[in-house]
N, C-alpha and C positions, 0 to 999 in steps of 0.2 A: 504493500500500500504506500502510496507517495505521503511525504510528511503534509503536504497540503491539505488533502484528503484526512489523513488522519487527525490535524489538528483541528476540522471541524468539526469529525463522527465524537474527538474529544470533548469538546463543547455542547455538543446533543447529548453525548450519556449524562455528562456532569448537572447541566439545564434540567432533564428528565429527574433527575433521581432529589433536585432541588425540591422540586416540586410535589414530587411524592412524597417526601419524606413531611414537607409542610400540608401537606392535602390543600393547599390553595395558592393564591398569589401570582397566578400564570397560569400559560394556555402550551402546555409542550410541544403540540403542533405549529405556533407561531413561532417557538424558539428554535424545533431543529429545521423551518423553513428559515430561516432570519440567519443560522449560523453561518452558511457560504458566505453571505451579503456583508455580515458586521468583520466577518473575519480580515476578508479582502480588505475592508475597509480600514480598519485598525492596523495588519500588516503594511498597508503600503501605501496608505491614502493620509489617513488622520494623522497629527504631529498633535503629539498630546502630553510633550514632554516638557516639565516645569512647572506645569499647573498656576498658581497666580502670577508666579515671578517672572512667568515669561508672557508678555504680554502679547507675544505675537503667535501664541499659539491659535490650533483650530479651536473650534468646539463643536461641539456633540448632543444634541438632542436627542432624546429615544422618546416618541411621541406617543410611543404605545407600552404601557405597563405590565401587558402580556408579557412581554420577554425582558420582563427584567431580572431575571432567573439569569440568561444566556449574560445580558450587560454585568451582572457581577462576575462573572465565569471568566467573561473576556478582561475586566480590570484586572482580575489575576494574574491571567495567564499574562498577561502584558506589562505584569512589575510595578502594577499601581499597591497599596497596601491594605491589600484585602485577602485574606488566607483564608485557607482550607477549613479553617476552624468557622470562619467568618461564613463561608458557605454553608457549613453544617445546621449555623443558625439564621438561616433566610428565613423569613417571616415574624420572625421575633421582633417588637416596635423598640426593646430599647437594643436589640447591637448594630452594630454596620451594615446590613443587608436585611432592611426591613422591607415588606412588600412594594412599597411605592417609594426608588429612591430621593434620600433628601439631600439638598443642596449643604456640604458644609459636612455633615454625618458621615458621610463617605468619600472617600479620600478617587480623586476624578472624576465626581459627580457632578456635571457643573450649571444641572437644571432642577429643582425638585419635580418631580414626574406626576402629569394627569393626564390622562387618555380621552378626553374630551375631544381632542383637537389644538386646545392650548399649548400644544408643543409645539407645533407647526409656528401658528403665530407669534410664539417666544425664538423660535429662528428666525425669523424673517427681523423680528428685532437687532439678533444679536448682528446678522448682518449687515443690517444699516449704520450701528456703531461701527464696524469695522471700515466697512465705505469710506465715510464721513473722515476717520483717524486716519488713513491710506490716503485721501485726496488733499488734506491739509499738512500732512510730513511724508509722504516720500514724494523721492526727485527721482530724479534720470536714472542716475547710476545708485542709487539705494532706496531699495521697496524694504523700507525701514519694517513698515506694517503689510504685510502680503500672507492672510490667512482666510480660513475656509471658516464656512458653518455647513456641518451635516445634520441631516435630522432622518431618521429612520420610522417610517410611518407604514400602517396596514391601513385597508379599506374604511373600519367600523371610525379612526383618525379622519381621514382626507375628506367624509364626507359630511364631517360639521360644518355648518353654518360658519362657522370662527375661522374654521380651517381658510374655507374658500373667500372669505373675505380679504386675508393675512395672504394671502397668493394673487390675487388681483393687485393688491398693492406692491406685493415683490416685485410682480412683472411689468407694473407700471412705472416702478423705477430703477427699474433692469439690474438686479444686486445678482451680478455675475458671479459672489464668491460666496453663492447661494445653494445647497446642490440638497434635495429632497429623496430619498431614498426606499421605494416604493414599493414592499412586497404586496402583488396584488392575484388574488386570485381567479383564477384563466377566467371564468365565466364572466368577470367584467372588465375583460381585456378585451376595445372594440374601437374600431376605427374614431367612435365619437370622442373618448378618451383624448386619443392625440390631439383631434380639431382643438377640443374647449381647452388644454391647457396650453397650444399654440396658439391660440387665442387668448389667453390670460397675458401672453407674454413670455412662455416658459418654451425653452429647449427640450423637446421629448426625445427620448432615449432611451431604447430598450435591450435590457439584455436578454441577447437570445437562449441563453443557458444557465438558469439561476444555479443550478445547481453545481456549477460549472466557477473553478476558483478562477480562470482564467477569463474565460467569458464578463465576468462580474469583474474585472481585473479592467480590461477591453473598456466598458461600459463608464464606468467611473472616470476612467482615465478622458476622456472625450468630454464627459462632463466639465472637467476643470479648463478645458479648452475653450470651454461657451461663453461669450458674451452680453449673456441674457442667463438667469435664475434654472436651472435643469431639474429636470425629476426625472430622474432614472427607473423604469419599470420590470421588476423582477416578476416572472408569469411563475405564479405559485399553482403549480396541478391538483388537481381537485381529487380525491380519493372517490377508487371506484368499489362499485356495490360489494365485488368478490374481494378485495383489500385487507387484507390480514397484518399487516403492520402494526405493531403498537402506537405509534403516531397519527394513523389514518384518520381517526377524527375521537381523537384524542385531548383533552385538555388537562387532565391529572391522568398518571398511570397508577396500576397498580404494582408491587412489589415485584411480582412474577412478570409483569409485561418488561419492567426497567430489567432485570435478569435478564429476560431475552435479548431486550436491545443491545447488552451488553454483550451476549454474546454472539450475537449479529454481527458488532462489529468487532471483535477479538478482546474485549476489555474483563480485566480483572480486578477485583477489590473494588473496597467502598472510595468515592470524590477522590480518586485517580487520576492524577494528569502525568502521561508517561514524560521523562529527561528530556528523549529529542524532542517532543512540543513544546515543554518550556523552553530549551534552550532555543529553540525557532522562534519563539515571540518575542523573546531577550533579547533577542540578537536587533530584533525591533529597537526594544527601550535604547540600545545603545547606540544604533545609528543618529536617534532622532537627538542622544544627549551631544553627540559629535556635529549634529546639524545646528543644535542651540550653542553651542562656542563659538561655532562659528558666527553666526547671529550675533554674540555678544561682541564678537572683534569687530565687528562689522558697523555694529552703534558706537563703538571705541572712533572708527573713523569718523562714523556720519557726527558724529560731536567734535570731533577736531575740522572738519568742513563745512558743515553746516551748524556753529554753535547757536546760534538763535533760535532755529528750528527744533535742535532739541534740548534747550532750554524751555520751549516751550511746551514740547509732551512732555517731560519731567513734571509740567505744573499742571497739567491734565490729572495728575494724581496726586495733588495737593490741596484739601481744603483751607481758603484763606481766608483769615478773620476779618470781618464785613461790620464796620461800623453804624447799628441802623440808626441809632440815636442822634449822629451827627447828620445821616442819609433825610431821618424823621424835619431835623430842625432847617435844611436847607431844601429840601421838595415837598413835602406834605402841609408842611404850613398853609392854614386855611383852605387845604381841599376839605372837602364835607362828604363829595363823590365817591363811595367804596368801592364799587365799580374801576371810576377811573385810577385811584388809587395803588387798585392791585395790578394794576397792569404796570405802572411807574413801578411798585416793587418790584413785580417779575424783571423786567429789563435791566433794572438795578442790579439782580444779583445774577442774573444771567452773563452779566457784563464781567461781573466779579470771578465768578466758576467757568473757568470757558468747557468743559465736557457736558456744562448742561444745555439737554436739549430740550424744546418743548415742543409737545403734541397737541392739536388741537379737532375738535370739530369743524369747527368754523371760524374765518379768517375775523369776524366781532369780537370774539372771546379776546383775541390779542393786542397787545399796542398796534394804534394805529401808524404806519411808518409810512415815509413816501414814495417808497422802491421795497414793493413786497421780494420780487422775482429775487432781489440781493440777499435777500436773507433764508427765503424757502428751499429746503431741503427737496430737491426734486433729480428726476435723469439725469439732465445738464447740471445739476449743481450740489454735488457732494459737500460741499464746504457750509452752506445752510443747516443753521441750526432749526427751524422751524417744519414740521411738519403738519398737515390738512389735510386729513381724513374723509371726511365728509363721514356720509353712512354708515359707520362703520365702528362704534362705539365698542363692540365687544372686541370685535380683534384689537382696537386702537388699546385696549387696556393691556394685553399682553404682549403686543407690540413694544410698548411701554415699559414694560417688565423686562424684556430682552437687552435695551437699550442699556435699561441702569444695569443689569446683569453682569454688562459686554463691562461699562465702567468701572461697575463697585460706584458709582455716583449717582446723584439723582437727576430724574426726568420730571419733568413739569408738564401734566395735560391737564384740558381743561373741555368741560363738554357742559350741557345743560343737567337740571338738577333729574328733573325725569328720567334722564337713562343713566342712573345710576345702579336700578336692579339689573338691565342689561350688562353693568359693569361691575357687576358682584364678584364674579369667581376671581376672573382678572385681580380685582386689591386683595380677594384672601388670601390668592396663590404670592401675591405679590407681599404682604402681612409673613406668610410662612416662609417666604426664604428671606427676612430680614432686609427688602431693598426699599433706600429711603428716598423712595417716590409721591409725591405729590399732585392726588389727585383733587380737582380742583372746581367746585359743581356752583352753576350760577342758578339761584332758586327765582322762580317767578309765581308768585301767589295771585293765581289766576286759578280762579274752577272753572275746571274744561267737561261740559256737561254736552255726549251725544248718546244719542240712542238710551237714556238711563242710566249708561256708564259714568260713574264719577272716578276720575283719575287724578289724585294729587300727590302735591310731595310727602304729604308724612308718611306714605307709605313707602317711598324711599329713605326717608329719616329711620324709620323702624327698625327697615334690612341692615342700614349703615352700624347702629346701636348693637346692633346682633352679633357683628365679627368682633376677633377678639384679635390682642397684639396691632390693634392701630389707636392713631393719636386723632379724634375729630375736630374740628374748631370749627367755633360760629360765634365768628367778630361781630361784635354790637355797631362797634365806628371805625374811624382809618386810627387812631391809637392802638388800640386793640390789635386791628387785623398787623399793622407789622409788629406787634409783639407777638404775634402766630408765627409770623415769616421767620421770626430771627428766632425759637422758639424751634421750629422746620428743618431749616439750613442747620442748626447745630447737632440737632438730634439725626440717628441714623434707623427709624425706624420707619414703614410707610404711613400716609399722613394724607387724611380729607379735609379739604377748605372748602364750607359752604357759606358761602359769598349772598346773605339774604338779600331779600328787593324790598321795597316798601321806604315809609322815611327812617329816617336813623337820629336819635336825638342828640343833643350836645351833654357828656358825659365830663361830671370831674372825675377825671381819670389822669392817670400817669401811665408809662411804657411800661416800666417795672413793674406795678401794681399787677397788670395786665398778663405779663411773665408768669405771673405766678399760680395764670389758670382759674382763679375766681376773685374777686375784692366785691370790698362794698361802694358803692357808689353816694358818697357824701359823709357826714358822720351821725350813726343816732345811737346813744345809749341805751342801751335795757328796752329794745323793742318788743312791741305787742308782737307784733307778725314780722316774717323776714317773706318778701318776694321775691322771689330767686328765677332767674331767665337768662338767657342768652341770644342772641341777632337780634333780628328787630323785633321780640319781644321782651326785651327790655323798654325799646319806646313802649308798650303796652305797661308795663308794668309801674313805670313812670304819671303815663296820664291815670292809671286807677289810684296810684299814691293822695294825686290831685283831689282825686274823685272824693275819696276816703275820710281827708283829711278831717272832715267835722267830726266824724263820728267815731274813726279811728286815731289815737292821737300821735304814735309813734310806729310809724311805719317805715321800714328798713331795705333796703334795696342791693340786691345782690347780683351781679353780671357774671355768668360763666361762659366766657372763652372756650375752654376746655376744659371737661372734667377731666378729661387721663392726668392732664399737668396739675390741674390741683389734687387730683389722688395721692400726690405725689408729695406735697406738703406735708408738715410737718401736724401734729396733731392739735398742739396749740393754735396754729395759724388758722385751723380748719373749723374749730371751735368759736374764734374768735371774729369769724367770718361767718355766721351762720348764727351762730346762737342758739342753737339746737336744742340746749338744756334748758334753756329759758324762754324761749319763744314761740310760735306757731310758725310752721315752713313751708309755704304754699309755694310749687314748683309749676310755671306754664310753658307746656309744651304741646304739639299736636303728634305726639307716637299715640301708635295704633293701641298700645300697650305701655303698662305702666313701668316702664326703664328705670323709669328713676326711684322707683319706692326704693331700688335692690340696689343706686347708688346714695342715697341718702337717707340717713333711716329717719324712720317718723316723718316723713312728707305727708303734705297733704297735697296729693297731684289732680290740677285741674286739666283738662284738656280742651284747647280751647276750640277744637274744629266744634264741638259742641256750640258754640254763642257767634260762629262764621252765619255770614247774611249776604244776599247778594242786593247791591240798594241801587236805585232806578236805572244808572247806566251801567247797569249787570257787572259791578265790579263788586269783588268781594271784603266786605269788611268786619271787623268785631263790632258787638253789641255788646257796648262797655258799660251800658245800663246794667243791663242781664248777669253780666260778668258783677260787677260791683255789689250787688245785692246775693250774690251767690257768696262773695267772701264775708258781707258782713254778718251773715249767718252760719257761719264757720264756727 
């Protein structure tokens, strides 16, 4: 048997027997069809050596979690640090090779994995960073940055909604260092195939021989030649009726099938990897360590010839301290506009970080500039920080994720407040691998009433309240909102800006105050009641103070920014902001559910979609009557 050959049938037993022995967590037939594909691809394609420190490595996607059985088998066998032992325990959530790899957990993981489809769309990310960093530092004689994203995807992937969103935008900005790696099986292998993704924009390429290390050798090889996004098409045959194979339609085996397989293909003992296949994969790790030295001599030169250039990606991976306070007292002075406000922040610190990029919806969300085409990230223009979506909200969110992935930095998008249940998995995925991204929802308090359907934000407020490991803010004013920003930029966790609509009042407030996630808004002693709010309903909570004021005498005003940041305070400050022991705590908000009982104990939570009125020219307002006499029967 040729070593080729055998260091795949090694990867099927090994994959196989992962799986059995876990009874879950994979599909064995997707992993000993995937093993030709990923093998080739690891031996001779992927440079996967140095992991962060090398920044001009590939990356790797595995968009389907079916064979993430085979993807630990391959780090192995390839000198990443993942042992035998580590195999033994696949599926177990606390070792290294839990079912669904996590970023950071395992050592060459460099996506946490979901099979949605969100993998595809987090390649097409990471290639856009890579773009973007190759058309602003390399020259002529040094492709300082010149690296690949693969992504390895099966049918039940390719045919989400997210998927094919995240592909239309590859192909529309031709990321040639893009390459999608397609095991697809026969029966929906068909002329129309090629059309639609020659029509996306994509380079179709098929290997004639999946099963074939050569073949698949051939295949990829041609791929890196394209200068347009490829997806290479492995025709996976379909098991027939008479098909006695243990793998034939197979997703877990049993003990005696894994025994057969084994000795199908000549293997002995238990998670076996015979000498000459490691040392055949090693011999991998060590070419690619002899390819990264030279790499390094290589940035030795491009830094004696081009020093400003790479002085400059030096600082691509340098956070720099961003004075907002001085930024606060020389441009925000007397804006009142939150709106226009955050966009002078964005710019402000986009100026500051140059690897951030921002995403948007629509070209409104962003500062208005006089020369869009000079800053948009598009085909012609790599060097553009700005990308425009349109349609495209879900993939735009893991897009997103790819982007900061590619950096370790953050990304800034910004979409409407309504599609943010569309852009749910997107921040949790993005929440679980610790990327400190910045998403950013503009709310419009308009009830949109057709056919009986009522559609509003709180029910996007809800979903947002629900994840967990993010930071939300909802700025009352422009003080507030850049004590968010700076607050944001410091912190390195993901983070939603919701940017209310409606008026905004004039708050005594300070930056610092604001820092700190909640204060009180003026001073009262020994309050009856504390009001507790954030965005624009704090102006609500303001005018019922008004309202109150005969009948209640001492009424107390409290603004949360962010609860995560004031969770975070100290217990004293938290008491003393609240009053909690002494006072009555009325919280207004409009979640669908009561959030906040289970962050502040003893509330008393009004909801205010309850006392929402639509008054003659069908806009929506509170009934502050209605509200007012509700508290004073408290």
């Amino acid at each position: 048997m040729k070593i080729n050959q055998k260091s795949i049938n090694t990867l099927r037993v090994l994959s196989a027997e992962m799986i059995a022995n876990a009874k879950t967590g994979g599909d064995t037939k997707v992993c000993f069809n995937a093993s030709p594909i990923l093998f080739t691809l690891f031996k001779d394609f992927y440079n996967f050596y140095g992991g962060e420190n090398n920044i001009n490595r590939d990356r790797f996607v595995l968009a389907d979690n079916s064979a993430t059985a085979l993807y630990y088998c391959l780090l192995h066998t390839f000198g990443f640090q993942v042992t035998i032992d580590d195999l033994k325990k696949f599926g177990l959530a606390e070792g290294k090779t839990p079912i669904s790899p996590i970023l950071k957990s395992t050592d060459g993981v460099e996506v946490t994995i979901d099979d949605k489809g969100q993998g595809i769309a987090t390649a097409v990310g990471l290639a856009i960073a890579e773009q973007s960093l190759a058309e602003k530092f390399n020259v002529q004689k040094f492709k300082i940055i010149n690296n690949y994203t693969y992504c390895f995807t099966t049918n039940k992937n390719l045919e989400e909604g997210i998927a094919q969103e995240a592909m239309t935008m590859a192909g529309k900005l031709k990321l040639s260092n893009l390459i999608l790696l397609y095991a697809c099986d026969e029966s929906k292998i068909s002329e129309n195939i090629k059309q639609k993704y020659k029509a996306m924009g994509w380079n179709v390429i098929y290997s004639l021989n999946s099963e074939s290390y050569l073949w698949n050798k051939i295949a990829i090889g041609r791929a890196k030649l394209s200068a347009k996004p490829s997806i290479v098409i492995f025709k996976q045959k379909l098991a027939k009726k008479n098909d006695t194979t243990p793998t034939a339609d197979s997703k877990i085996l049993k003990k005696y099938e894994v025994e057969k397989l084994k000795a199908d293909f000549g293997f002995n003992g238990c998670y076996n990897v015979p000498n000459d296949v490691k040392q055949l994969c090693m011999r991998t790790f060590r070419k690619l360590k002899v390819e990264y030295l030279k790499w390094e001599r290589k940035a030795v030169l491009y830094k004696n010839t081009h020093p400003k250039l790479s002085e400059e990606l030096n600082e691509y991976y340098v956070k720099p301290k961003i004075q907002f306070t001085k930024f606060q007292k020389n441009k925000l002075t007397d804006i009142n506009d939150i709106d226009y406000a955050n966009k002078l922040i964005v710019d402000f610190v986009s100026k500051s970080r140059p690897c951030l990029m921002l995403a948007s919806t629509n070209k409104k969300f962003l500062l208005e500039q006089k020369d869009y085409e000079r800053v948009f990230f598009d085909k012609s223009n790599y060097r553009g920080r700005t990308i425009i979506f349109g349609n495209r909200e879900n993939a735009m969110t893991e897009i997103v994720n790819g982007i900061s992935l590619y950096y370790l930095a953050p990304t800034y998008s910004f979409a409407p407040y309504t599609m943010a249940g569309n852009m749910l998995k997107g921040i949790e995925r993005s929440a679980k691998m610790g990327l400190p991204t910045l998403f950013t929802f503009y709310e419009k308090s308009i009830l949109i009433q057709k056919n009986s359907l009522f559609f509003e934000n709180f029910e996007q407020k809800s979903l947002l309240n629900n994840l967990k490991n993010i930071q939300i803010f909802r700025p009352a004013n422009v003080s507030e909102l850049l004590a968010c920003h700076a607050i944001i930029y410091e912190s390195e966790t993901t983070s939603c800006l919701i940017i209310s609509s409606g008026e905004y009042p004039v708050l005594e407030t300070s930056f610092e105050d604001a820092k700190k996630g909640a204060y009180e808004i003026g001073k009262e002693e020994n309050p009856d009641i504390v009001l507790v709010a954030s965005g624009s309903e704090v102006g609500l909570a303001i005018k019922l103070k008004s309202m109150l004021a005969k009948k209640i005498k001492k009424i107390k005003i409290v603004s949360i920014p962010s609860y995560e940041i004031f969770s975070k305070q100290s217990e004293k400050y938290k008491q003393a902001t609240l009053n909690s022991n002494t006072s009555k705590l009325i919280v207004f908000d409009e979640l669908e559910n009561n959030i906040w009982a289970n962050k502040i104990k003893n509330c008393i939570y009004i909801n205010i979609n309850h006392y929402k009125q639509l008054n003659a020219n069908n806009i929506e307002t509170i009934d502050l009557q209605k509200l007012a006499k509700t508290i004073e029967q408290l």
